[in-house]
N, C-alpha and C positions, 0 to 999 in steps of 0.2 A: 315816128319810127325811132328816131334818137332818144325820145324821153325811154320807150319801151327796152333799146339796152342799156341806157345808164341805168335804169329799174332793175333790170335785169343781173348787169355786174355788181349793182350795188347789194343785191341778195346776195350774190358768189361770195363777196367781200366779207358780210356780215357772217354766212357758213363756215366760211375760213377760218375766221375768229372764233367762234362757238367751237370749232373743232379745235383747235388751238389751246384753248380754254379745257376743254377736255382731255387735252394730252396734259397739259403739267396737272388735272388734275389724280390721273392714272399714275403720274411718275412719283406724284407725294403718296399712295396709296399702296405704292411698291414698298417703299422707302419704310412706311410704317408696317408691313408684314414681315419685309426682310427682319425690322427691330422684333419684331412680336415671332418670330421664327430665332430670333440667336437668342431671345431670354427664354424662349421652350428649348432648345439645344443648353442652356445651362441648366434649368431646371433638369433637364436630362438626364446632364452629366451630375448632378447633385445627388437626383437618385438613385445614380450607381453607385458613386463613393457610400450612400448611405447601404447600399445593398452590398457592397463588401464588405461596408461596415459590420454587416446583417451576415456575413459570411462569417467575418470577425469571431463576432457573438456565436452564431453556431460554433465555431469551435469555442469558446467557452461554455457553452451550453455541453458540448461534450467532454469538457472539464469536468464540470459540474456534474457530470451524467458518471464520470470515475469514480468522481466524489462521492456522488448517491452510490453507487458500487460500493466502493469502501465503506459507506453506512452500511450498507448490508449486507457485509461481509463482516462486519462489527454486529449485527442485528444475528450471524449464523452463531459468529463466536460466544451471544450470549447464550441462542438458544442451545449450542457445545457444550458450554462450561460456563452460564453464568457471568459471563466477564461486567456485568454490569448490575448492581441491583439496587433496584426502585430509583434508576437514570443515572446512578452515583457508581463510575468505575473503582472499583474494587483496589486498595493498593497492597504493595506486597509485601508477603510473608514475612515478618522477622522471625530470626534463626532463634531466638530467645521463644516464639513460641511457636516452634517444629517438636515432633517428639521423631527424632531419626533414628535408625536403625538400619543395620544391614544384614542381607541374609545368601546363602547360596542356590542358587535357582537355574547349575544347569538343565538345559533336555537332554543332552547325551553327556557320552564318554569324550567327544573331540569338542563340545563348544563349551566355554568358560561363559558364567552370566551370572552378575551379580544386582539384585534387586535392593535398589538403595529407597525404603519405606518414611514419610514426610507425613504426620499426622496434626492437623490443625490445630492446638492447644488453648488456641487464645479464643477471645473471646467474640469477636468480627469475624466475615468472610475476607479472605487473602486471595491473592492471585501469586501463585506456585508455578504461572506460566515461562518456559525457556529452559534455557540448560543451567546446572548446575555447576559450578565451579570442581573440579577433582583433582586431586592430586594424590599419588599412590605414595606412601613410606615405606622405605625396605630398611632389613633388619642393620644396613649400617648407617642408620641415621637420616639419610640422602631421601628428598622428597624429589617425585618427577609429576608434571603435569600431565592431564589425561586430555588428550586432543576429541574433539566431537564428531561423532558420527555421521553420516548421509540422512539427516532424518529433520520435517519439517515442524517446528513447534508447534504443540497444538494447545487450545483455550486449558489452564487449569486452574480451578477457581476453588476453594475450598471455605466451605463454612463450617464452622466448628463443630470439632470430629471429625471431619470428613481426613481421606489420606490420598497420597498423590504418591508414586513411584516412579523412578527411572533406571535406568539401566547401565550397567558396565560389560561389555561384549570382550572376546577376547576367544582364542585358541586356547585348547591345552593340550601342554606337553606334557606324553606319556609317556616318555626315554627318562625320565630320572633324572636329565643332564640341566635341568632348565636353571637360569642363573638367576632368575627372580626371584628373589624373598619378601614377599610383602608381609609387614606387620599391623600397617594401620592404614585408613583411609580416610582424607582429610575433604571435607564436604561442605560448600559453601552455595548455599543455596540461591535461585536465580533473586537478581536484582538484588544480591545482600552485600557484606564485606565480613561478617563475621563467619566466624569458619568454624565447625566441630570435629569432632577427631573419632574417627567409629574403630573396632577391632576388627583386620579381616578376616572372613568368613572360618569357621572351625571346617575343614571337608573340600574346601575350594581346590580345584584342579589347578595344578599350576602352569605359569604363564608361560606360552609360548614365544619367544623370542623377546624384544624389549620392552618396558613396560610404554614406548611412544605406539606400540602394538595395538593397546588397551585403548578402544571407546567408550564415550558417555555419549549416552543419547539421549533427548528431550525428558519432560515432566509429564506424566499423563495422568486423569483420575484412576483410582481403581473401582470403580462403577460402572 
């Protein structure tokens, strides 16, 4: 009976141990999931920095996407006016080879319009595109600058022969009293420095109030 429970505890004893044995081996199993769980928590966190980065990039990508915009907005401009030909943007017109000329082009009796004519002489296509530099002379000598119109530049590209026109807007004064005497009009074409000197208009209506009155507005084809 004695051998039968020392046989007996001594089973208990050995379970205990095997059990025992099985706890620390469950607690190193922990220990290695907890690691294998905080390096997926970084991995985690890695591809989110990487996916803001990705955030990042979309907005360069809609950078990029402006950019492509403004290609083809350069791609409308050529098919406008040429601004580019055979990939090679066009540079600009020198005044040495402009044939200018100006003329009077009201529509009525109350609006003043002077149509300032820009003919390609030279031997390449130019770009004519922007405003023109203006300045009005009156008969004592005194030049005044002509301030620019409300109006948005448009593509002008000129190949030889071709002509580009702009404009000088203005009132006119029908009282007789008007204190403007213009004699000439000094014309310095967009993106130049050299300046010509035209005669104004033979018929032109005169100017209402001062000549800071007097607008230029852009280059356009006449096409």
């Amino acid at each position: 009976m004695q051998k039968t429970r020392i046989t007996a505890l001594a089973a208990v004893s050995l379970a205990a141990a095997l059990s025992l044995t099985a706890c620390n081996g469950d607690d190193s199993g922990t220990d290695t999931s907890s690691q294998g769980s905080s390096s997926s928590n970084s991995s985690s966190s890695s591809n989110g920095d990487a996916k803001s980065e990705g955030g990042s990039g979309s907005g360069s990508s809609e950078a990029g996407n402006k950019q492509s915009g403004s290609g083809e907005d350069v791609k409308d401009e050529a098919a406008a006016g040429g601004a580019k030909q055979g990939g090679t943007k066009a540079t600009f017109c020198k005044t040495e080879d402009l044939a200018i000329d100006a003329q009077d082009a009201a529509p009525d009796e109350s609006t003043g319009r002077i149509d300032i004519t820009m003919i390609n002489r030279g031997s390449t296509t130019c770009s004519a595109t922007g405003f023109a530099g203006v300045d009005i002379k009156d008969e004592d000598n005194t030049s005044s600058p002509i301030e620019r119109g409300q109006a948005q530049p448009r593509v002008t590209t000129l190949k030889p022969g071709d002509a580009a026109v702009f404009n000088l807007a203005y009132d006119i004064d029908s009282s007789g009293k008007s204190l403007a005497s213009p004699t000439h009009i000094l014309v310095t074409p967009p993106n130049e420095t050299h300046t010509v000197t035209l005669d104004w208009p033979t018929g032109a209506g005169d100017i209402k109030g001062a000549y800071t009155d007097v607008q230029v507005y852009p280059t356009h084809t006449t096409k």
